[in-house]
C-alpha positions as CSV (number, residue, x, y, z in Angstrom):
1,X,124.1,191.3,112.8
2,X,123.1,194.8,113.8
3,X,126.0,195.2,116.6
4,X,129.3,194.9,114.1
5,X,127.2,197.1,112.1
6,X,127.1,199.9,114.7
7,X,130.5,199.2,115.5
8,X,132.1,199.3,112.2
9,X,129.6,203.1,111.6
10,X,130.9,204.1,115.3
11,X,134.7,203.3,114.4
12,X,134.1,205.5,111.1
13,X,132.7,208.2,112.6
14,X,135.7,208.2,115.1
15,X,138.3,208.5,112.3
16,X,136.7,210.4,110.2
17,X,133.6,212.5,111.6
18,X,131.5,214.4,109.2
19,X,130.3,217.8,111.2
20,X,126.0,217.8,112.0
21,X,124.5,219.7,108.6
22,X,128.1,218.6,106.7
23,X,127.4,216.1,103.3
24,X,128.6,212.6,103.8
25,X,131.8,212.0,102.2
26,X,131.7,210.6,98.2
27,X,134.3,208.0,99.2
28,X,132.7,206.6,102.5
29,X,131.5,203.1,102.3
30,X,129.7,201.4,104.7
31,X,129.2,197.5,104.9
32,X,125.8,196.8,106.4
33,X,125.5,193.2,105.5
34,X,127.8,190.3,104.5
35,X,127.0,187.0,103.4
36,X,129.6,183.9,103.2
37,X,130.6,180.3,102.3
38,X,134.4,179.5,103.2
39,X,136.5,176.1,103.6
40,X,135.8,175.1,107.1
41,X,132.0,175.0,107.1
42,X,131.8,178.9,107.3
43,X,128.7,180.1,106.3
44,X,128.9,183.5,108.7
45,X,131.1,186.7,109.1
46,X,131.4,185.1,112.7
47,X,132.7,182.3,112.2
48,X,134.8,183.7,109.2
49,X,136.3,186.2,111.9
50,X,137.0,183.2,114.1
51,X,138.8,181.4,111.8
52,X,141.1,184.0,110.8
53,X,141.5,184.9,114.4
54,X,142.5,181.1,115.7
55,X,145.2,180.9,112.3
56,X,143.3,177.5,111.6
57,X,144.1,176.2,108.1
58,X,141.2,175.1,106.2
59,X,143.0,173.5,103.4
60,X,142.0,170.0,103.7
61,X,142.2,166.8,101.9
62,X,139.6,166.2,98.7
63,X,136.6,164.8,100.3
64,X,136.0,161.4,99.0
65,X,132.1,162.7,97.8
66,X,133.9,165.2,95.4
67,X,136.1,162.9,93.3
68,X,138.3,160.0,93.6
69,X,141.2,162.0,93.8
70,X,143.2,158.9,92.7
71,X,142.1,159.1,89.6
72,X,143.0,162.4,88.6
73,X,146.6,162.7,90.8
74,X,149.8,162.9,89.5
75,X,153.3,163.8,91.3
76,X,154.5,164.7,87.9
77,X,152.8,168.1,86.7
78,X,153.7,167.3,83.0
79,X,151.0,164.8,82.6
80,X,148.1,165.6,80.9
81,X,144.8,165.8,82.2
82,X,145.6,165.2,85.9
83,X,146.3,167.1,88.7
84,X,149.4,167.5,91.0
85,X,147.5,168.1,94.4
86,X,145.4,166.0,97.2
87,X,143.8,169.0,98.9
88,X,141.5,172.4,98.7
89,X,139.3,174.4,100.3
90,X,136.4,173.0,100.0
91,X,133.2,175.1,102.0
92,X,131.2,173.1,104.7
93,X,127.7,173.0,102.7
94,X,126.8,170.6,100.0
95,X,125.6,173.1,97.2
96,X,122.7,170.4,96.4
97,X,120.7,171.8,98.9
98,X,119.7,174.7,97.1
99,X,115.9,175.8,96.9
100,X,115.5,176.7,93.9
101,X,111.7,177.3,94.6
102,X,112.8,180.3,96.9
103,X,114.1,182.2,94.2
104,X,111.4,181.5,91.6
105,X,113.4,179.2,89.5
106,X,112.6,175.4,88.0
107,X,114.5,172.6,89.3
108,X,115.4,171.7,86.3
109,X,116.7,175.1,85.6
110,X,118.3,175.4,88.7
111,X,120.6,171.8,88.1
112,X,121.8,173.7,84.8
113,X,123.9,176.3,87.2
114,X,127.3,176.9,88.2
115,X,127.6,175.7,91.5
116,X,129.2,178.9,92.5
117,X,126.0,180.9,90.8
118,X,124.0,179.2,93.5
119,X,126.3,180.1,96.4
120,X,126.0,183.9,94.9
121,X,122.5,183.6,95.1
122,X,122.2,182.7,98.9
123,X,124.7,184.5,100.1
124,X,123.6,187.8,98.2
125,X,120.0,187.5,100.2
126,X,121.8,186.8,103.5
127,X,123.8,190.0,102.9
128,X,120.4,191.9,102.2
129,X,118.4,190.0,105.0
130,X,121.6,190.7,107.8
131,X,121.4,194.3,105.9
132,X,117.5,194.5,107.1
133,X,116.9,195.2,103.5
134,X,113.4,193.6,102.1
135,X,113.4,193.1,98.9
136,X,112.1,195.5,96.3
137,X,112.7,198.2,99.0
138,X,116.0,198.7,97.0
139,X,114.8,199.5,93.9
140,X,115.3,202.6,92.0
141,X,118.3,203.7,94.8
142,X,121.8,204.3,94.3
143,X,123.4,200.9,96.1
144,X,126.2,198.7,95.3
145,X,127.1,194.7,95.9
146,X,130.5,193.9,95.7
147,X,130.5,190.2,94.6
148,X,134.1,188.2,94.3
149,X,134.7,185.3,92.1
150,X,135.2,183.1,88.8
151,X,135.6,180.2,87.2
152,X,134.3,178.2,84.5
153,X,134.8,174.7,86.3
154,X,131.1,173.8,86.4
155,X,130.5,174.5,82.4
156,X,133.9,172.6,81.6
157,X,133.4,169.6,83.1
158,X,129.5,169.8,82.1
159,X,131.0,169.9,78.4
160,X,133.2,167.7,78.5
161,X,134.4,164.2,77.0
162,X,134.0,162.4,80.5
163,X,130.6,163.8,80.4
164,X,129.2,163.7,76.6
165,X,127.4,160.5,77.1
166,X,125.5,162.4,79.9
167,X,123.8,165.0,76.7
């Protein structure tokens, strides 16, 4: 992880160089670790790169371990409660294969979270781990995480009527 580090720092420096003794810029940003999940069984900034770089598509159709997609599909998009597609991006990793233990939480606890909040989780550490960032050694100091994404699928579907004999 270290050498697109350097690079990216090097190519900086190139466009913009700060003089020896001269402040770093206010607005400079620097990315020193990255963590991912993306359709197409990306888990890696690699493999992320190399998908972009090939143009592959990784819109596929709804794996049949998600839902029966024949349940829910309609070509007309004015009926209710069904959907008007067959395919998604869906990432690589089954999201049941979080450790929950790793990250101090209950099982139990853990089955009661978005989906997507346990994605967050991992991929966060693998941003600090590829960073070479311990944990703890960032607290107190002046760092950001920039963190993409939303929904509310998980709660909505725990909440509702298909799933009310589950409570």
């Amino acid at each position: 992880m270290r050498a697109p580090v350097e690079r990216i720092a090097r190519a900086s420096a190139e466009q913009d160089p700060v003089a020896p003794g001269e402040p770093a810029r206010l607005d400079a940003v620097a990315i020193i670790g990255i963590g991912c999940r993306f359709p197409g069984g990306i888990e890696d900034p690699r493999g992320f790169r190399d998908l972009l770089a090939s143009g592959t598509d990784a819109v596929v159709d709804v794996p049949p371990n998600r839902w029966r997609v024949d349940a829910f599909f309609d070509e007309d998009p004015g009926t209710p409660g069904r959907m008007t597609v067959r395919q998604g991006g869906f990432p690589g990793s089954p999201v049941n294969r979080f450790d929950a233990g790793f990250f101090g939480m209950a099982p139990r606890e853990a089955a009661g979270l978005d989906p997507q909040q346990r994605l967050l989780l991992e991929v966060t550490w693998e941003a600090f781990e590829g960073a070479g960032l311990p944990p703890g050694r960032t607290a107190g100091e002046s760092v950001g995480s920039c963190i993409g994404g939303f929904t509310f699928d998980a709660a909505t579907v725990q909440l509702g009527d298909m799933n009310r004999h589950l409570a």
